[in-house]
C-alpha atoms as a printed R data frame, in Angstrom:
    type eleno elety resid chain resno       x       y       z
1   ATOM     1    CA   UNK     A     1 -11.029  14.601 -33.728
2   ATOM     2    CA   UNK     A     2  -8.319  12.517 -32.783
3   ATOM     3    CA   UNK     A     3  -7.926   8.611 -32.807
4   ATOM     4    CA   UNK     A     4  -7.865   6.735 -29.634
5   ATOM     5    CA   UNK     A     5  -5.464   3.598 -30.599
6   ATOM     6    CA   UNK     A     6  -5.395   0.179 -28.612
7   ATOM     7    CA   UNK     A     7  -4.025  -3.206 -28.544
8   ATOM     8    CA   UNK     A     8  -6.691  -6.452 -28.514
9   ATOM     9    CA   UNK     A     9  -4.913  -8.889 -25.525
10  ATOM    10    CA   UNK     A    10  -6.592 -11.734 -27.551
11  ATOM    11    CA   UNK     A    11  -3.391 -11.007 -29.509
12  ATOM    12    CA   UNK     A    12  -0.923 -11.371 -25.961
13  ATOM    13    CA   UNK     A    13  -2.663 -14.384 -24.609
14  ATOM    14    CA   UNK     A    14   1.211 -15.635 -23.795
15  ATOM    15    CA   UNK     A    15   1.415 -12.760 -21.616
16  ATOM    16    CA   UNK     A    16  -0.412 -12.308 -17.939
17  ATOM    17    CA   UNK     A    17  -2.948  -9.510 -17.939
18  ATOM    18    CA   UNK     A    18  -0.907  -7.065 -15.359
19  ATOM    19    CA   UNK     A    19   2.010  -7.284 -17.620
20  ATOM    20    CA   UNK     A    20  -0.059  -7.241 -21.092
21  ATOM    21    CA   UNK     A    21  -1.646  -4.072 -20.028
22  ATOM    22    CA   UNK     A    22   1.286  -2.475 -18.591
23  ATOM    23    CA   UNK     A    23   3.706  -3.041 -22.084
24  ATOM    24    CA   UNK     A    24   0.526  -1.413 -23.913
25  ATOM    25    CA   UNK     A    25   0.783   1.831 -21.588
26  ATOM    26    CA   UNK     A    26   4.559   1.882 -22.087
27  ATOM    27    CA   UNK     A    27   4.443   1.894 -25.736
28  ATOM    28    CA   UNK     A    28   1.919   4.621 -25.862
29  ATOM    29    CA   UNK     A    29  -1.770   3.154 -26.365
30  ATOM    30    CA   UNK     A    30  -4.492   4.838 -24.849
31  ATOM    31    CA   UNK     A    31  -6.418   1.897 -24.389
32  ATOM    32    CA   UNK     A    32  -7.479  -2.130 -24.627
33  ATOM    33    CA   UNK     A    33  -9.327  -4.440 -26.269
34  ATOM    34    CA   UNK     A    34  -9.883  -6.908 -23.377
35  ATOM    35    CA   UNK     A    35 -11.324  -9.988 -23.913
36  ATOM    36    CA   UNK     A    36 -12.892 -12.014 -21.580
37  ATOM    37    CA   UNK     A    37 -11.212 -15.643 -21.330
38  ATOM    38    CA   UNK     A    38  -9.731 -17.666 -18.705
39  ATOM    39    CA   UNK     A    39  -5.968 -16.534 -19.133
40  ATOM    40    CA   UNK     A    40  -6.980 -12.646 -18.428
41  ATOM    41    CA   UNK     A    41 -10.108 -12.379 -16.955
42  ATOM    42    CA   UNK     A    42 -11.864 -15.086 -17.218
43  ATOM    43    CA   UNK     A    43 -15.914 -14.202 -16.863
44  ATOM    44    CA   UNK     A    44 -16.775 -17.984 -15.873
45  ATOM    45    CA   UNK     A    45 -14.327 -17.617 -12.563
46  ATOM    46    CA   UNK     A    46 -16.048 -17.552  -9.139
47  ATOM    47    CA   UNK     A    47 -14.478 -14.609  -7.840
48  ATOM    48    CA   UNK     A    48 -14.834 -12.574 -10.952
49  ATOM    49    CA   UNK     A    49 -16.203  -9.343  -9.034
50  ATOM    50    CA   UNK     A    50 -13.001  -9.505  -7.199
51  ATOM    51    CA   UNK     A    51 -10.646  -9.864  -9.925
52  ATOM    52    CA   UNK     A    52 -12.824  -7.039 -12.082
53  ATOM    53    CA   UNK     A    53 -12.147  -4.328  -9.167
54  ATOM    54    CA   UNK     A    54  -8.342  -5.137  -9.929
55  ATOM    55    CA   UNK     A    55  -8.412  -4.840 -13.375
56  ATOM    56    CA   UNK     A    56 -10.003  -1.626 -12.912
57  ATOM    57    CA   UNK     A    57  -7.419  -0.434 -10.548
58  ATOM    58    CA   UNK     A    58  -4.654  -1.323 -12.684
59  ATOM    59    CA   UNK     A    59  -6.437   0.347 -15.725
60  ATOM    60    CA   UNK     A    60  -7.302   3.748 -13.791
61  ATOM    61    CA   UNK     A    61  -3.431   3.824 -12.727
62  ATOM    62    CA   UNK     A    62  -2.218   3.444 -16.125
63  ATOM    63    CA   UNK     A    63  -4.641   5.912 -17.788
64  ATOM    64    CA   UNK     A    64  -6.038   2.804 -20.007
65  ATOM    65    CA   UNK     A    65  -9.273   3.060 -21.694
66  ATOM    66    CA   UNK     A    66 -11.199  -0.106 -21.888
67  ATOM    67    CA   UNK     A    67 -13.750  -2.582 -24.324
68  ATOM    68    CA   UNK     A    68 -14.791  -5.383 -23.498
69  ATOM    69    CA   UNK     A    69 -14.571  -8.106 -26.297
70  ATOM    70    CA   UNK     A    70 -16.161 -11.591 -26.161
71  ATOM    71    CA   UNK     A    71 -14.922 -13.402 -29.170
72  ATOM    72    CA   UNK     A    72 -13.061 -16.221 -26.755
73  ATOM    73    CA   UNK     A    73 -12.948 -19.531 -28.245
74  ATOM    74    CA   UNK     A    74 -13.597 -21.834 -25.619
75  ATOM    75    CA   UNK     A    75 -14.401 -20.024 -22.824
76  ATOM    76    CA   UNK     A    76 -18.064 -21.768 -22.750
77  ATOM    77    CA   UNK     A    77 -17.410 -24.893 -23.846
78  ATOM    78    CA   UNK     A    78 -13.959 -26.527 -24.181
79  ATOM    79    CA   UNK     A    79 -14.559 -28.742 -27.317
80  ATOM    80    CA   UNK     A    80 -16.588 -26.317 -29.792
81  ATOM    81    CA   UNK     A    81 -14.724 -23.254 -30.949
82  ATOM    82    CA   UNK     A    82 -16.896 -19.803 -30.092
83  ATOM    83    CA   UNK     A    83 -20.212 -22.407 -28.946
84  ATOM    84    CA   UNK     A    84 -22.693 -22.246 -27.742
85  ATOM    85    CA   UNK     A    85 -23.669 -19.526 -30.268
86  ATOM    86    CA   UNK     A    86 -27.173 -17.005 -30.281
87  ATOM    87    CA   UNK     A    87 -28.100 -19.388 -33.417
88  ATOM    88    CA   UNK     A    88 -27.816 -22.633 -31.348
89  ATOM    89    CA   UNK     A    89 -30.641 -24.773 -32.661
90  ATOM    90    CA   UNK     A    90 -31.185 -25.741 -28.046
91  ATOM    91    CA   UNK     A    91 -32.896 -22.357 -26.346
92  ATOM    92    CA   UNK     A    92 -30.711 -23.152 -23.246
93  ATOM    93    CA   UNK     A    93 -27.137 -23.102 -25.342
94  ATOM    94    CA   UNK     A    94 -28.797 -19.801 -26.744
95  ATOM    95    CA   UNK     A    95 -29.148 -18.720 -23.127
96  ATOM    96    CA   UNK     A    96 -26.121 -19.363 -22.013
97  ATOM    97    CA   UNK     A    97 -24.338 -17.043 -24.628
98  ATOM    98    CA   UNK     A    98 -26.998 -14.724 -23.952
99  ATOM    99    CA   UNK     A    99 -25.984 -15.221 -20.346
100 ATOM   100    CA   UNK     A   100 -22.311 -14.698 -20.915
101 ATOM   101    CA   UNK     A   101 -22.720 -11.642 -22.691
102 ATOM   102    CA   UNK     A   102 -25.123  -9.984 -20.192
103 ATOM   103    CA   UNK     A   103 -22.079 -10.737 -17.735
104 ATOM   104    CA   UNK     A   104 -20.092  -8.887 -20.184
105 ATOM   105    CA   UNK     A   105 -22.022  -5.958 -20.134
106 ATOM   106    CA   UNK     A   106 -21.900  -6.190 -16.211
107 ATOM   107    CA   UNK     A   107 -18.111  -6.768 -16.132
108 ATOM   108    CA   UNK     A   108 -18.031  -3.275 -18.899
109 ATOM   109    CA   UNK     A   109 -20.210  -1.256 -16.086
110 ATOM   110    CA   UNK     A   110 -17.230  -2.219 -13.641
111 ATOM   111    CA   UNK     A   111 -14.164  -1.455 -15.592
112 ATOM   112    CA   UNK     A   112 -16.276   1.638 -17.288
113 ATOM   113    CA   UNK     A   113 -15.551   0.043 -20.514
114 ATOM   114    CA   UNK     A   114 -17.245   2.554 -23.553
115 ATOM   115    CA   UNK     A   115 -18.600  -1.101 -25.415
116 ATOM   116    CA   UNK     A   116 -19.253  -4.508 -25.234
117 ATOM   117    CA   UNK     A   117 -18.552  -6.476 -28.391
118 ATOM   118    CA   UNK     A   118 -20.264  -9.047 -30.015
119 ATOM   119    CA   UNK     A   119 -20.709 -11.480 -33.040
120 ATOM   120    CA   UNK     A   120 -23.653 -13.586 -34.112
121 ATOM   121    CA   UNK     A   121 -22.062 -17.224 -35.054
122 ATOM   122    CA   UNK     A   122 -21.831 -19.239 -37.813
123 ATOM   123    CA   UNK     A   123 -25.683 -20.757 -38.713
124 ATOM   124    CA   UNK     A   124 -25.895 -23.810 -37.920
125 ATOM   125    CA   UNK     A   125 -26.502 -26.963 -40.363
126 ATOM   126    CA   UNK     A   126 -30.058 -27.311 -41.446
127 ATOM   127    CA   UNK     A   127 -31.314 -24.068 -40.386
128 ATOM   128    CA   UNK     A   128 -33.025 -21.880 -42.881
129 ATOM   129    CA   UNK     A   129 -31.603 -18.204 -42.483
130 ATOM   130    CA   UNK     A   130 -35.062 -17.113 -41.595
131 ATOM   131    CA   UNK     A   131 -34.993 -19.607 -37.914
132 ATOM   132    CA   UNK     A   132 -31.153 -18.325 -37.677
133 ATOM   133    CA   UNK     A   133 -32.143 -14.440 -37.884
134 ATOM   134    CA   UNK     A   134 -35.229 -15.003 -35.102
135 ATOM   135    CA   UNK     A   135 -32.744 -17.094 -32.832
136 ATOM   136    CA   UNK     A   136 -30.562 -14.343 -33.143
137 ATOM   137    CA   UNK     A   137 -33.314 -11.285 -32.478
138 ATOM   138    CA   UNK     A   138 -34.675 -13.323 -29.354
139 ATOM   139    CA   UNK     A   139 -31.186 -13.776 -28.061
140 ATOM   140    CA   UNK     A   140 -30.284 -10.724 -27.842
141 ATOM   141    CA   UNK     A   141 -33.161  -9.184 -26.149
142 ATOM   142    CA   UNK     A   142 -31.936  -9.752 -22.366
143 ATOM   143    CA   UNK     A   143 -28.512  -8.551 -23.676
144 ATOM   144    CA   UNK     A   144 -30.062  -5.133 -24.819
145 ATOM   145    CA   UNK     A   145 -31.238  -4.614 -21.914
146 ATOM   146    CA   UNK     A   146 -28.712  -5.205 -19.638
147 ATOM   147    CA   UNK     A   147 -26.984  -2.804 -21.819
148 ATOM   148    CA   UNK     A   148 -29.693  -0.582 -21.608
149 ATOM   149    CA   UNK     A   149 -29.712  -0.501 -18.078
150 ATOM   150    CA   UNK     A   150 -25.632  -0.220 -17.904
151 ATOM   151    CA   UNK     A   151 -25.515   2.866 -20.652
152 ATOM   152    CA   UNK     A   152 -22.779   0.753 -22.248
153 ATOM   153    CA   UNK     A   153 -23.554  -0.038 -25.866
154 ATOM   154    CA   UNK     A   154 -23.339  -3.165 -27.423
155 ATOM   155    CA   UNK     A   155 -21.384  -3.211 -30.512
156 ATOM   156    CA   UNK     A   156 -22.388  -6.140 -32.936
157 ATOM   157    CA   UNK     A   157 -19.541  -7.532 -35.069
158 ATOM   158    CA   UNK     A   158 -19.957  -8.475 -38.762
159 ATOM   159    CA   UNK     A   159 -17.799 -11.256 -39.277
160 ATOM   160    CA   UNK     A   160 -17.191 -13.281 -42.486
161 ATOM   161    CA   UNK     A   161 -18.584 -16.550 -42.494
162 ATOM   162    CA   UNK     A   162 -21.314 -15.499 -39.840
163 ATOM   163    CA   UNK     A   163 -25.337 -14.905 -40.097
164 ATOM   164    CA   UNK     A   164 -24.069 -11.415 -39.780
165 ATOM   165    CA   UNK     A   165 -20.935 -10.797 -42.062
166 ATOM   166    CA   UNK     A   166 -21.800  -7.403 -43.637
167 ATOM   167    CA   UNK     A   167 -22.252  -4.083 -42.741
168 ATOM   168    CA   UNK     A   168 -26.182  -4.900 -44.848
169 ATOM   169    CA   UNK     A   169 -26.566  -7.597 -42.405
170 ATOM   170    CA   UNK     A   170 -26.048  -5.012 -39.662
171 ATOM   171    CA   UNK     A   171 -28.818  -2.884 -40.497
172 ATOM   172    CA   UNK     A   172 -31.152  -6.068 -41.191
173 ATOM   173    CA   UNK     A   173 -30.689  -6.297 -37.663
174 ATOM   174    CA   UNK     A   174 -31.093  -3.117 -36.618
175 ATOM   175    CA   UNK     A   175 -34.561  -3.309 -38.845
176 ATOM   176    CA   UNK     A   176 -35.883  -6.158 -37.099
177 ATOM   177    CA   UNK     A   177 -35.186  -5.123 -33.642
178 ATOM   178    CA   UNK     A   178 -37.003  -1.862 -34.185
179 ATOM   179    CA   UNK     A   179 -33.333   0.190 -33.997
180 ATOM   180    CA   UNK     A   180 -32.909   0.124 -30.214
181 ATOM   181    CA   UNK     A   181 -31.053   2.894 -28.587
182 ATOM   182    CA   UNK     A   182 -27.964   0.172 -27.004
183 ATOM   183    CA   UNK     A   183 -27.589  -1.386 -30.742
184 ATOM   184    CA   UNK     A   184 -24.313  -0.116 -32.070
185 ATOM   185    CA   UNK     A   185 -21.432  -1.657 -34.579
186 ATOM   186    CA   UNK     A   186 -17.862  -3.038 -34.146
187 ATOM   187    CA   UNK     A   187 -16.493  -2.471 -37.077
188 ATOM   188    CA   UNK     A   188 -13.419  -4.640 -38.166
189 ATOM   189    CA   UNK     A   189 -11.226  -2.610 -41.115
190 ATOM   190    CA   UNK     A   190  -9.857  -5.742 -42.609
191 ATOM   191    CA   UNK     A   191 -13.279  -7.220 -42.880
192 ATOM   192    CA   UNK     A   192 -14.150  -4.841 -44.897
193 ATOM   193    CA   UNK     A   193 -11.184  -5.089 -47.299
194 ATOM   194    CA   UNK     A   194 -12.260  -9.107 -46.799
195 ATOM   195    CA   UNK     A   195 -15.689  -9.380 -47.929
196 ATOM   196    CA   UNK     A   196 -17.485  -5.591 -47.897
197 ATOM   197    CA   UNK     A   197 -18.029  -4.011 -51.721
198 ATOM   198    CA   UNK     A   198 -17.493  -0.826 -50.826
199 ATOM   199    CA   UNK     A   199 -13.859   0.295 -50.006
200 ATOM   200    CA   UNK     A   200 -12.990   0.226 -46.287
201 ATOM   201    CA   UNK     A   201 -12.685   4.447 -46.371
202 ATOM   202    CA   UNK     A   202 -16.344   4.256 -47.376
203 ATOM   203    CA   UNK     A   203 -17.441   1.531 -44.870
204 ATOM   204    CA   UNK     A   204 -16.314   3.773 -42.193
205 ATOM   205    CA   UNK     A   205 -17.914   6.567 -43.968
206 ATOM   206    CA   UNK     A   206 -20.872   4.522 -44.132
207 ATOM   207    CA   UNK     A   207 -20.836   3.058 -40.862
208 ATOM   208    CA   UNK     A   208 -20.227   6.256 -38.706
209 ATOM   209    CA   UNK     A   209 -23.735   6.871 -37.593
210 ATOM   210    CA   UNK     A   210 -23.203   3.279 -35.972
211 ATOM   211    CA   UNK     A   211 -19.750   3.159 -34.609
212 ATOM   212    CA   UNK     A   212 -18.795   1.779 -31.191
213 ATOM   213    CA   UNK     A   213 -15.782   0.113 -31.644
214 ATOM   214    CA   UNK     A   214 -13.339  -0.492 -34.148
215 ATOM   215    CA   UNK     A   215 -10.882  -3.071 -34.879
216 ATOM   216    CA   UNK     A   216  -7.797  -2.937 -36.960
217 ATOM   217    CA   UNK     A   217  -5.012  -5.165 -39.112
218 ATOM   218    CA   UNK     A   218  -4.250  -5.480 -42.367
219 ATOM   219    CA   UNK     A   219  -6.181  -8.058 -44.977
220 ATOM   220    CA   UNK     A   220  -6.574  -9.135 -48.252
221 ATOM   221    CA   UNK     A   221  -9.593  -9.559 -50.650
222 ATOM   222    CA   UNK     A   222 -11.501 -12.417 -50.171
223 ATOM   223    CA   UNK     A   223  -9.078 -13.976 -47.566
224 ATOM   224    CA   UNK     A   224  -9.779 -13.500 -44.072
225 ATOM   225    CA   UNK     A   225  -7.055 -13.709 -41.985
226 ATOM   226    CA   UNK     A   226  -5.792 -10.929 -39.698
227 ATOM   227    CA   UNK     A   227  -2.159  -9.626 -40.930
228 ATOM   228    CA   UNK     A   228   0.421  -7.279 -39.215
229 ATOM   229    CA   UNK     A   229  -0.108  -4.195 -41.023
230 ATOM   230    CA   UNK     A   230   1.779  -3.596 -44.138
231 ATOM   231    CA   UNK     A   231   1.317  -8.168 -45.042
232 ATOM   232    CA   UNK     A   232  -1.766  -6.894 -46.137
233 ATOM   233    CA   UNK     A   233  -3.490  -5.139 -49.135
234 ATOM   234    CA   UNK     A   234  -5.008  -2.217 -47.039
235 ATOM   235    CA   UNK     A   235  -3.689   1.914 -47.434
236 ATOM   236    CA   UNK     A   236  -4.314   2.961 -44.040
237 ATOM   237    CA   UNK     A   237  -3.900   6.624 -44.464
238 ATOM   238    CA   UNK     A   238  -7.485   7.195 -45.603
239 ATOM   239    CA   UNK     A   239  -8.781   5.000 -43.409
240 ATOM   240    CA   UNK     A   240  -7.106   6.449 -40.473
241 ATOM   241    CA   UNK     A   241  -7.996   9.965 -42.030
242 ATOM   242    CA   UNK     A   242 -11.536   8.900 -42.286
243 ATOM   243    CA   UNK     A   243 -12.511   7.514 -39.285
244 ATOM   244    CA   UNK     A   244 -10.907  10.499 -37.162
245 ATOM   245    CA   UNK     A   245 -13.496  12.794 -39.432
246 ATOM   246    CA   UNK     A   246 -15.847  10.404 -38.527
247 ATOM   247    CA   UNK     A   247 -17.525  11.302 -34.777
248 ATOM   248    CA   UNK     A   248 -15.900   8.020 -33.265
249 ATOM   249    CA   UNK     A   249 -14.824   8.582 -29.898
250 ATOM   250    CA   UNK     A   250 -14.210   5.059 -28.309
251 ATOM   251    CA   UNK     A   251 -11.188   3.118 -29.357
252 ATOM   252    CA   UNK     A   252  -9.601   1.768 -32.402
253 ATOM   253    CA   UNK     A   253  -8.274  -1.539 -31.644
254 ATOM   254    CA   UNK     A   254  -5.389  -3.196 -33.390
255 ATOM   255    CA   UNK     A   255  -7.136  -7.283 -33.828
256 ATOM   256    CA   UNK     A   256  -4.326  -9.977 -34.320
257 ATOM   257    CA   UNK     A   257  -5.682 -12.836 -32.075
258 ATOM   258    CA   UNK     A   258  -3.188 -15.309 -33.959
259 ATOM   259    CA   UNK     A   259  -0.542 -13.298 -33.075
260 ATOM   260    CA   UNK     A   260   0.371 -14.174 -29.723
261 ATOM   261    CA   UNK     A   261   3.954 -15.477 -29.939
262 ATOM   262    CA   UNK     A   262   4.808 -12.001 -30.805
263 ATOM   263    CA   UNK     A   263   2.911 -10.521 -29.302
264 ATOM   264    CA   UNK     A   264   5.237  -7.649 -27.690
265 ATOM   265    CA   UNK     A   265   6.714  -6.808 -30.674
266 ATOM   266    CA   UNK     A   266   3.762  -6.366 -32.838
267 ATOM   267    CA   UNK     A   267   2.117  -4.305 -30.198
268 ATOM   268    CA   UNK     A   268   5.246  -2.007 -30.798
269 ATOM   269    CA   UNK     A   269   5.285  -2.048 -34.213
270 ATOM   270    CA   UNK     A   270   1.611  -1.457 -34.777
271 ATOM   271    CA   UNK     A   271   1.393   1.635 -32.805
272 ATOM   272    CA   UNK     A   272   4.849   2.641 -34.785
273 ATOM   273    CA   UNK     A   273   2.916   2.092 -38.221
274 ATOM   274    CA   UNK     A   274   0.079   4.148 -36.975
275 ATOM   275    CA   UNK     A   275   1.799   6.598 -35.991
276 ATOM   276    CA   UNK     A   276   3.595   7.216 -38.939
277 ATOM   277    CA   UNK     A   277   0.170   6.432 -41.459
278 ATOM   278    CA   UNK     A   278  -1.574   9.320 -39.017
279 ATOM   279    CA   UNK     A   279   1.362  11.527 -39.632
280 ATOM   280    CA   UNK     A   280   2.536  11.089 -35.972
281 ATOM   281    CA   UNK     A   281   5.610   9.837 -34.718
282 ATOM   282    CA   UNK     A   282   6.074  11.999 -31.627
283 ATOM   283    CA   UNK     A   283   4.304   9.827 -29.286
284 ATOM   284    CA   UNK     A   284   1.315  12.059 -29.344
285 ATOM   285    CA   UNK     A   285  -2.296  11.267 -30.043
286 ATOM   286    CA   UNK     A   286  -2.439  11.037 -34.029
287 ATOM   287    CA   UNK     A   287  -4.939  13.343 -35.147
């Protein structure tokens, strides 16, 4: 198997979207991590259909591979960073990410994106983790289906400090949603040096059955905060080794959303340290 690398543009926000995705097919990536926000393309716009044809267009030309991420901050509501969540104590706040998400499965049918990616939220004050994991389950019912209906899984996100931060929390989900056939995993490599007990070689080993998408970057223990590789406390090579053993097909997308003032130059010198942690440094696909 080989690995199919990407860039996130959450991490080349300073950049317009034509240019963003034309740097990543210069430098060699076979894909990107779009996500959905008003600088790029923003899923809120009214001529959204219009501007998804484009992206397409541009994406087919380049030989780009797509996923569609929806982790923007404020792209629902300008004041309340990633809200309204799927744990929102109002049903219609719930909706409305519900909405947004369905929209993002719609906008992945368009731009034949291989996943849709997702993340729970943080549970809310005063609400008992029992209310937060129903709110959650209800939520994403219309979203399942839409991605049902699409063939385009969505990939759930564990992320630290959320209802669902573990790869444990993942299959509580999967359990109370009776494992549906659209249910799949993003799987974040730092997170699981972050937070996960087992190493990240065995999460992926663990999670393969699962995986959707993948993001990458370097952590540390217990710290979450996305690092250029090699800031970090992760050894890639058995990571890298282990998730191209693995089955995963889709892409593995390099996650540095803080990143954006340099952006250009850590999109080259990501794909560099892949390369050379995959035994690569041709330009070929790292196998």
């Amino acid at each position: 198997m080989t690995l199919r690398l990407g860039y996130g543009t959450n991490g080349l926000t300073d950049l317009r979207l034509d240019d963003a995705l034309g740097l990543l097919a210069d430098l060699g990536y076979d894909g990107v991590g779009l996500t959905l926000d008003h600088m790029h393309l923003d899923p809120m716009a009214p001529d959204l259909a219009a501007r998804t044809r484009q992206v397409a267009r541009r994406l087919t030309g380049l030989g780009l591979g797509v996923t569609v991420e929806t982790g923007a901050r404020y792209v629902l509501d300008p004041r309340r960073k990633h809200g309204p969540s799927l744990l929102d104590p109002d049903p219609d706040a719930r909706a409305a990410r519900a909405a947004l998400l369905v929209r993002a499965v719609d906008v992945a049918a368009d731009l034949g994106a291989h996943a849709v990616h997702c993340f729970s939220g943080i549970t809310p004050p005063e609400t008992t983790t029992e209310t937060a994991w129903q709110r959650l389950t209800g939520a994403l019912a219309p979203v399942l289906e839409a991605s049902d209906r699409a063939g385009i899984p969505l990939a759930v996100e564990p992320e630290p400090g959320h209802l669902l931060a573990t790869l444990a929390d993942f299959h509580h989900l999967r359990t109370l949603l009776g494992d549906p056939g659209p249910l799949g995993l993003t799987l974040d490599i730092g997170h699981c040096q972050c937070l996960e007990p087992a190493s990240p070689v065995d999460c992926v080993k663990e999670a393969a059955p699962w995986l959707r998408h993948v993001q990458i970057e370097d952590m540390r223990r217990g710290i979450h905060e996305h690092l250029p590789f090699g800031d970090g406390e992760i050894d890639f090579p058995p990571v890298l080794e282990a998730l191209a053993s693995s089955g995963y097909a889709g892409l593995t997308v390099v996650e540095l959303p803080r990143h954006s003032h340099a952006g250009p130059e850590l999109a080259r010198t990501s794909i560099d340290f892949l390369r050379r942690a995959t035994g690569t440094t041709d330009g070929a696909a790292p196998c």
